[in-house]
N, C-alpha and C positions, 0 to 999 in steps of 0.2 A: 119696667117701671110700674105698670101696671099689676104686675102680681106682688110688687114689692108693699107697693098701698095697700093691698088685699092685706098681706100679712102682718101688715103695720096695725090694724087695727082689727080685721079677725081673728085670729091667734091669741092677740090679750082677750078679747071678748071671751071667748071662748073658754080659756084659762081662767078666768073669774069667776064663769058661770054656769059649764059645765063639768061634771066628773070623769065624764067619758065620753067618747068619740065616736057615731055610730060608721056605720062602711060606709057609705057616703064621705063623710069627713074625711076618713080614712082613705080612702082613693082621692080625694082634692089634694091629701098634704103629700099623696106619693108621686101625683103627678104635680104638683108645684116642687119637689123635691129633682125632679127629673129635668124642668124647666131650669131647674138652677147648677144642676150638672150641666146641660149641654152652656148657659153663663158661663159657668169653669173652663168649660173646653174653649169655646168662644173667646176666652179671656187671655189665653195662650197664644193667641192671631191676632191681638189688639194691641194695635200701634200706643205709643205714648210719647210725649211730650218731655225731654231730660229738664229739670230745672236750674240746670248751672250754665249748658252749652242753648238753651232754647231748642234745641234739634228735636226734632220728631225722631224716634228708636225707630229703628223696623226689624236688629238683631230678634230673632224668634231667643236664643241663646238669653240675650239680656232679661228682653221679655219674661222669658218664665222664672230668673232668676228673681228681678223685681217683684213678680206676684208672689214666689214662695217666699221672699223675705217678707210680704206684706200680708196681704189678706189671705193669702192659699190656708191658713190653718181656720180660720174663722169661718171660712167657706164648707170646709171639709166638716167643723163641726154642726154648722146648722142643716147640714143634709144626710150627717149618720141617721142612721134606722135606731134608735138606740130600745125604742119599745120594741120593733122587732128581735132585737140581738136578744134581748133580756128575757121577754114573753115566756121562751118554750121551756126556761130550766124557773121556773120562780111559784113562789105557792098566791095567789090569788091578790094579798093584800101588798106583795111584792109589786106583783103588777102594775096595781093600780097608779101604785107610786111613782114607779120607772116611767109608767104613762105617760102622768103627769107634766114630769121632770125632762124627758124626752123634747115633749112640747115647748119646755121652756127655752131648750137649745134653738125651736126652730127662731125664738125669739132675735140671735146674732143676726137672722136676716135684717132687721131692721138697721142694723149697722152699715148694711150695704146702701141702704135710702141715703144715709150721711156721705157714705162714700161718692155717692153719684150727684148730687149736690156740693162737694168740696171741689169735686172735675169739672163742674159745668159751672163754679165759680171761676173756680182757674183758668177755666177756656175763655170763660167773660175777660179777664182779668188783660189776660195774651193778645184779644183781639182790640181791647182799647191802648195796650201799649203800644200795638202796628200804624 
């Protein structure tokens, strides 16, 4: 939750106000990138809630089925490399832009703040209906 506030609001900052990203930057967003792989992975072990039968899932089976119909793509795009992929074939002013653009992907994280706030309504939701 805590890296996701980071990103909720360093990422835009960032995006508005600088052109480029020195190493430093560059290493926070590959190891916040990695934080959010092993989330993925993580996510694949994580029970849920069905909303028709109230049952808690624990099929791993379902599980991963639910997340690839769900977020697994939104996931996967905010932690492409996309300035890495692009960098080594592109001429300078290319770059800058893929940069740029790259950055904005990592922006989807914040989708996930809304995701985790919609669960942690619904868990609110489940324990005042018991």
């Amino acid at each position: 939750m805590i890296v996701l506030v980071f990103v909720s609001i360093v990422v835009p900052y960032r995006l508005a106000f600088y052109e480029e990203d020195d190493l430093a930057w560059i290493i926070a967003y590959y190891l916040i990138d990695f934080l959010f792989v092993i989330d993925m992975i993580l996510t694949f072990f994580t029970t849920y809630t069905d909303h028709y039968t109230n049952m808690e899932v624990l099929s791993h089976k379902k599980i991963a089925i639910t997340y690839f119909k769900g977020w697994f793509l939104i996931d996967v795009l905010s932690i492409m490399p996309f300035d890495a992929i692009f960098t080594s074939k592109s001429n300078i002013n290319t770059v800058i832009r893929v940069s740029r653009t790259s950055r904005l992907y990592k922006m989807l994280r914040i989708l996930r703040l809304f995701k985790i706030l919609k669960m942690a309504r619904n868990d609110k939701k489940l324990v005042h209906n018991h």
